[in-house]
N, C-alpha and C positions, 0 to 999 in steps of 0.2 A: 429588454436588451441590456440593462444594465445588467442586471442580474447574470449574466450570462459573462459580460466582461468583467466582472469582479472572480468569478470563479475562471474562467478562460487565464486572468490577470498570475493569480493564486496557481495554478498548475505548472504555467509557463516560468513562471519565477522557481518553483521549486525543481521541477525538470534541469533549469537552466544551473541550479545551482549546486543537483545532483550530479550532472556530467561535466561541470567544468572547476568547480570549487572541491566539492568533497573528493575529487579523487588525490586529492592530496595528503586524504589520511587515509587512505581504500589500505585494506589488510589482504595483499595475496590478491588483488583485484577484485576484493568482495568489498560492499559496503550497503552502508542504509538504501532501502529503498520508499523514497520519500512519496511515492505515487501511491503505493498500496498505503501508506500510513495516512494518506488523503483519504482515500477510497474506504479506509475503516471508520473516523473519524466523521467522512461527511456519510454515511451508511447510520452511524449512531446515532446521528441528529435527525438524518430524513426519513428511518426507516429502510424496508428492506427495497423496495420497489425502486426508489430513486438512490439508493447504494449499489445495488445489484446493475441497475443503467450506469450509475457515475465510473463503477467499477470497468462497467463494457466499454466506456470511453477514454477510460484511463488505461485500461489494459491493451488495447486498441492502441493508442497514441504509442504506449512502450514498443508491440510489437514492429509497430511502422520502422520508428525512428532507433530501433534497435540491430533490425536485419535476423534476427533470429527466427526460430520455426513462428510462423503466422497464428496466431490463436493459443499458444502458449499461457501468454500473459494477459489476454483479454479473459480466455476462462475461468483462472486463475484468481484475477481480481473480480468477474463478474460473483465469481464462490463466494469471496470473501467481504463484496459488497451485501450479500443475501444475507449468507450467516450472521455478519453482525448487523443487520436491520432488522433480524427477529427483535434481537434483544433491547430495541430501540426503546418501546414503550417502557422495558422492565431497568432500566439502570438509571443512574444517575447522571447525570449529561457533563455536571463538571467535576464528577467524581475524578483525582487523581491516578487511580490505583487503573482507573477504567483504559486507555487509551494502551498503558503499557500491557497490561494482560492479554486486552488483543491484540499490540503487536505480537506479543509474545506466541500467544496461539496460533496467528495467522502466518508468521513467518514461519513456523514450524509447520504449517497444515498445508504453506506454497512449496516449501523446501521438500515435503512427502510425496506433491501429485507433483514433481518434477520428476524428480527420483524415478516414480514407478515409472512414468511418461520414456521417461531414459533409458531405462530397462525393457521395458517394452518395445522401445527403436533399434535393442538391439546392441545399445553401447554398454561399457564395464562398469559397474555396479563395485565402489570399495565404501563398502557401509563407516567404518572406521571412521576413513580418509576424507571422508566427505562431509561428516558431524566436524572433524576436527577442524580443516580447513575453510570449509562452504558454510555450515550451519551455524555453529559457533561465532562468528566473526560477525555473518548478519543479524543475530539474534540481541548482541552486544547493541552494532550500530542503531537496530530499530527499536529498541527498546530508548537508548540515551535519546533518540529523536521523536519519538511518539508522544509528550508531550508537546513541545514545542509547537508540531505541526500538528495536536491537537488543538494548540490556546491560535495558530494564528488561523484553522477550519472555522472555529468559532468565534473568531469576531466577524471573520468574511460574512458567516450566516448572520449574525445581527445585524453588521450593515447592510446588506440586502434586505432582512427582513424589517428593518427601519426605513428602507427606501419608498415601501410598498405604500 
């Protein structure tokens, strides 16, 4: 039960801090998004099976509390919990370089299956305008914050795993 409030604790703090603090620096109403940089971070610790779930509950939570199309961001992040839980065993866990790379890939690879997702609804497609304004801006934010909310993934997991 703990275990579950220390991460429950970690989500809701970052959520909370996502939509009421950060949007004070939001560029054009883009900014970090601190769920999927959970969802990457705690995928690289656990592996892909419990990244790929953390992802479905996190993406889940966004869709809820966002109003947008339903399943969007649960798929989204359930991807991105998979992909990087391959590479669980193969990295280095407090490697530096590691957290931003994946943001880096991952905000690019969410920002691609939106796109196509958009395009395929039907709505207007300005490849440009959309690197320049959408992509850009969040790639900036989640990269400056993929640490951070890698070093505080990582204590949450020792303290739970010291709890045990």
């Amino acid at each position: 039960m703990r275990t579950f409030l220390y991460w429950l604790a970690l989500v809701v703090t970052a959520y909370v801090v996502q939509t009421s603090f950060l949007p004070l620096i939001f560029y054009r109403g883009i900014g970090p998004d601190l769920l999927l940089l959970i969802t990457i971070s705690f995928a690289f610790l656990k592996g892909r099976r419990l990244g790929c779930f953390m992802g479905f509950l996190l993406g889940l939570f966004k869709d809820l509390a966002s109003g947008g199309f339903l399943g969007m961001n649960t798929f989204a992040n359930m991807m991105m919990g998979f992909c990087c839980g391959i590479f669980s065993n193969r990295v280095l866990r407090d490697s530096f370089i590691l957290p931003i790379a994946a943001a880096w890939m991952s905000t690019i690879s969410v920002f691609c299956l939106f796109e196509i997702i958009f395009l395929l609804l039907g709505y207007g497609f300005f490849p440009l305008a959309h690197i320049k304004y959408k992509l850009l801006p969040m790639l900036c934010y989640n990269i400056v914050f993929a640490w951070p909310v890698h070093v505080m993934v990582h204590k949450v997991d020792k303290r739970v795993s010291e709890k045990k």
